[in-house]
C-alpha positions in Angstrom: 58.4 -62.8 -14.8 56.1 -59.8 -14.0 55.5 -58.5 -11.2 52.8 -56.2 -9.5 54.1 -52.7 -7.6 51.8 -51.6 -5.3 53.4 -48.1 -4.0 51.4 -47.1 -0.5 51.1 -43.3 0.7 50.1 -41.9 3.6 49.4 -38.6 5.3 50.8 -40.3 8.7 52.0 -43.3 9.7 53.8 -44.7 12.7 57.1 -47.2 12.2 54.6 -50.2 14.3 51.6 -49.2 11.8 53.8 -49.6 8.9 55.3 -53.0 10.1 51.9 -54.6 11.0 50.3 -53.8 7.7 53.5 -55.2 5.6 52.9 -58.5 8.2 49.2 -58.6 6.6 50.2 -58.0 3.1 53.2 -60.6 3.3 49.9 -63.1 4.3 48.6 -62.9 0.7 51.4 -62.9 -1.3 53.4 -59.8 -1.1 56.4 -60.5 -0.4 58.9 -57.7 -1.0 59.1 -54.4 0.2 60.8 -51.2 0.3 60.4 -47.8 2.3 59.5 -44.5 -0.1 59.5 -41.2 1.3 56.1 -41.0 2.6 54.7 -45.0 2.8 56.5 -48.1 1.1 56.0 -50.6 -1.9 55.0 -53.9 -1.7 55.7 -56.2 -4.6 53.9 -59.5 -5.5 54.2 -61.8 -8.5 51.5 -61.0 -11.1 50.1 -64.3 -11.1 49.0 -64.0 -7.3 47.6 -60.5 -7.2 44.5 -59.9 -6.3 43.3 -56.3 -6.0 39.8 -57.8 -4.6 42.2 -59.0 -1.7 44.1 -56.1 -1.2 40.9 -54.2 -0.7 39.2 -56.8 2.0 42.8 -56.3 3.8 43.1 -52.7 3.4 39.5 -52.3 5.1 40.0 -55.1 8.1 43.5 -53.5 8.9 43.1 -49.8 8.4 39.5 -48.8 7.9 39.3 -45.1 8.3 42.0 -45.5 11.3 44.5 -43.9 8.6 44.6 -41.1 5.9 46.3 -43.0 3.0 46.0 -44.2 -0.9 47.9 -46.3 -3.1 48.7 -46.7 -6.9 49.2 -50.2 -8.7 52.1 -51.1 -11.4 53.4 -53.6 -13.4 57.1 -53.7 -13.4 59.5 -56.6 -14.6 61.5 -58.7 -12.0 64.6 -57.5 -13.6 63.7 -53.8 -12.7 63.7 -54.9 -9.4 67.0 -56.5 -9.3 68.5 -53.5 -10.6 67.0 -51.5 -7.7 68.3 -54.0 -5.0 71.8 -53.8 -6.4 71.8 -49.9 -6.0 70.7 -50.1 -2.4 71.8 -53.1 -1.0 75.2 -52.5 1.7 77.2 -55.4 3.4 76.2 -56.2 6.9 78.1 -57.3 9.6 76.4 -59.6 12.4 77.9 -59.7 15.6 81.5 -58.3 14.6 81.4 -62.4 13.4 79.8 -62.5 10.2 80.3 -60.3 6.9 77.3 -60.7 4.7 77.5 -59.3 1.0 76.5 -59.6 -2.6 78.5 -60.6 -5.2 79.2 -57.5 -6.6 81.0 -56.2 -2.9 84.8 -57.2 -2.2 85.4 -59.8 0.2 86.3 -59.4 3.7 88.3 -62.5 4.8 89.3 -60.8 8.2 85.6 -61.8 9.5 85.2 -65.4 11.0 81.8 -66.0 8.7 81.0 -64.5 5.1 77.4 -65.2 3.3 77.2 -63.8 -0.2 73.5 -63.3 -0.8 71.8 -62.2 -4.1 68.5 -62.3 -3.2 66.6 -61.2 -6.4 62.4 -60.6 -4.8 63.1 -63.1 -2.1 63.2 -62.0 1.7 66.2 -62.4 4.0 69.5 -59.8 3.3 70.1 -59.9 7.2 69.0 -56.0 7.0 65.6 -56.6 8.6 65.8 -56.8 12.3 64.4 -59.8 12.6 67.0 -61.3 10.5 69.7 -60.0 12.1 68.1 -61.2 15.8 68.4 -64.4 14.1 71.7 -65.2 13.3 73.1 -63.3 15.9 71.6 -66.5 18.2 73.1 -68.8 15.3 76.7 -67.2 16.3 76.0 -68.4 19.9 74.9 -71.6 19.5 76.7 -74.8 19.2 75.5 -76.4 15.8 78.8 -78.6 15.1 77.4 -81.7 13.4 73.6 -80.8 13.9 70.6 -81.3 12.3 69.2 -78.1 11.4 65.7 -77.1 9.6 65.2 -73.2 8.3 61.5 -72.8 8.1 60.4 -70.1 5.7 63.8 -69.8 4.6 64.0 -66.8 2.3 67.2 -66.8 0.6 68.6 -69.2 2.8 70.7 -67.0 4.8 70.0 -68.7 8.3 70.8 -72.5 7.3 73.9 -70.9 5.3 75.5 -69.3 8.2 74.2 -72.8 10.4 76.1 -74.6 7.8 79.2 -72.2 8.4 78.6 -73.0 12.0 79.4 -76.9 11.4 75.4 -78.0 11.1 76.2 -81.0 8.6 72.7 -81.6 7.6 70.3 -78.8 6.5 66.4 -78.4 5.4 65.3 -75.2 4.3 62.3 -75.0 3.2 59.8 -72.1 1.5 56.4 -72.1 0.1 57.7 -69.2 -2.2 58.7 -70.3 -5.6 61.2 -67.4 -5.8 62.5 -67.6 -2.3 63.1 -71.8 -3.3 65.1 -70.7 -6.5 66.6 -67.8 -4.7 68.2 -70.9 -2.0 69.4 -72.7 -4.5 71.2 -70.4 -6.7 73.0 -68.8 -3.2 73.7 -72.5 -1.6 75.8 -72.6 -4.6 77.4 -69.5 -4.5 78.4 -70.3 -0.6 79.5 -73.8 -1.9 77.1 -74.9 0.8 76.7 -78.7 0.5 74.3 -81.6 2.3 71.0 -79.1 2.0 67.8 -80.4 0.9 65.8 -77.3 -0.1 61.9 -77.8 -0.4 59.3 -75.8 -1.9 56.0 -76.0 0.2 54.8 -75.7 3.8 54.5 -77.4 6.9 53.1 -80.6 4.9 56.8 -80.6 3.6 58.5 -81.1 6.4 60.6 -84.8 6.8 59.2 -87.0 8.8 62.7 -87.0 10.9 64.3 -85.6 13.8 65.9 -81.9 14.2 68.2 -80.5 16.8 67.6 -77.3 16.2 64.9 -75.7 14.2 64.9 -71.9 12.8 61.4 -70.1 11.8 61.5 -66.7 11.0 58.3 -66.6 9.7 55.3 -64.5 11.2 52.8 -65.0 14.1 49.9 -66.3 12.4 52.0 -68.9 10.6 54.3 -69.6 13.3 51.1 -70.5 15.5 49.8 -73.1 12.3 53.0 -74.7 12.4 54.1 -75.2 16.2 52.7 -77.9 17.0 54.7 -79.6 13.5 57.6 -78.2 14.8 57.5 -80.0 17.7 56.5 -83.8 16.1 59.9 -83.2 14.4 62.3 -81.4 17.1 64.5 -83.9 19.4 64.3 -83.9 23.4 66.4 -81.5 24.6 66.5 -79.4 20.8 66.2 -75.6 20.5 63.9 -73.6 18.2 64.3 -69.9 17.4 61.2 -68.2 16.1 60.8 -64.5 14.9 58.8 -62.8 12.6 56.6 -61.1 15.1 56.1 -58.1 17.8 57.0 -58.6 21.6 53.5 -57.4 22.6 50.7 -59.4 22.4 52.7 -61.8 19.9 54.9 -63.5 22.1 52.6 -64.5 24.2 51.1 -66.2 22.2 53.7 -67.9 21.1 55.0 -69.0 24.2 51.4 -70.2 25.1 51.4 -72.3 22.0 54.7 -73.6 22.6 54.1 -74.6 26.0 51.3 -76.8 24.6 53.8 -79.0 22.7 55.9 -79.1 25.7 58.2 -76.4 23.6 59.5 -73.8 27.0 60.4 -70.3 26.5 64.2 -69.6 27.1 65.0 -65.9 26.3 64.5 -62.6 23.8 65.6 -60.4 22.1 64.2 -57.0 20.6 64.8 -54.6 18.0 62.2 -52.1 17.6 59.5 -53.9 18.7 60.6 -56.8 16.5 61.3 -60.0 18.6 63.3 -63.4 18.4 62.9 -65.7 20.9 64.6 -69.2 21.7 62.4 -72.3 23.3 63.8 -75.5 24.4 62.0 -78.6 24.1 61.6 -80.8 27.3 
């Protein structure tokens, strides 16, 4: 598969800057990245770019606000992989969990392990709002739960859920890659009773959820809240992320409120934010 390389530089540009334009560009398609010396690269499949879009995007976010050009290559997925592979270090959540690829040794002295090859698809546990993410997981009782992963990624959350004693799991992504990328790691965690989806919210079982995980971003979180809430039980918990503390949550927590979903707590990592809700 080819892929499109779209390497971003900038005169000057501040960490929030950065972060809300790679929200925008993750919108239409994009949906890896990684940091260069003066800007970052965004990759999307060939099929899906549009430079027409990128243009329209680049004018409504940045305008003349920022000094700033970018170059556009075709690359191979398997160039990608390589590069991954150089940079991508284990992770330890929580002093609990010891995530890895399956080229690093294991570390059996750590309660959870999650190997993770995660090819173009998003979710190492490296991003912040990842990490916010499962470090709720390791707090929360999921023994014999019914859990859904919305926008899974590589399927990181509902793997660690399932280490966590969740005995049925949906993830679900409307990224082709991020789908195959969930199935080839549910089988390398020998994770079993997970029905992985490719789609969106229209994909969602018409069934009942204790706990619901979306680590998504605003704007989709917002489409989807109120679908969240047909299919999460009384008395369940959602986590989202995927968004900024300020206005974002806000929002979110208005939205929720509508659906009779209530605002619990936070947390923050450089401006990043993962909140849990409780449904009445």
């Amino acid at each position: 598969m080819q892929y499109i390389q779209v390497t971003f530089t900038f005169q000057s540009i501040e960490a929030y800057q950065q972060d809300l334009l790679i929200s925008d560009l993750a919108d239409i398609g994009f949906n890896t990245f990684e940091d260069t010396a003066k800007g970052f690269s965004a990759f999307i499949e060939g099929d899906q770019f549009q430079e027409s879009a990128l243009k329209n995007l680049l004018t409504d976010a940045i305008g003349d606000t920022l000094e700033y050009s970018y170059e556009v290559a075709e690359i191979a997925g398997q160039n990608w992989n390589e590069e991954w592979e150089k940079n991508f270090e284990p992770l330890i959540i929580s002093d609990q969990c010891y995530v890895r690829a399956t080229f690093h040794a294991p570390r059996p002295e750590y309660p959870f392990e999650i190997v993770i090859d995660p090819k173009m698809a998003f979710g190492t546990g490296h991003h912040q709002t990842t990490t916010m993410m499962m470090e709720y997981i390791l707090t929360m009782d999921l023994e014999g739960k019914k859990v859904l992963d919305m926008g899974c990624g590589t399927g990181i959350l509902a793997f660690l859920a399932a280490k966590k004693g969740a005995t049925a799991l949906t993830a679900i992504d409307y990224d082709q890659v991020c789908y195959e990328s969930t199935v080839e790691n549910a089988a390398l965690n020998n994770i079993d009773g997970i029905g992985i989806i490719c789609g969106g919210k229209e994909v969602i079982p018409d069934t009942e959820f204790d706990v619901i995980l979306a680590n998504i971003n605003r704007n989709i979180l917002l489409d989807q809240i109120d679908r969240y809430a047909a299919v999460l039980k009384a008395g369940g918990s959602i986590v989202y992320s995927g968004f900024y503390e300020s206005p974002d949550l806000e929002m979110i927590k208005t939205a929720s409120a509508a659906v009779g979903i209530e605002y619990q707590d936070h947390k923050k990592i450089n401006d990043w934010v993962a909140a849990r809700f409780l449904k009445k």
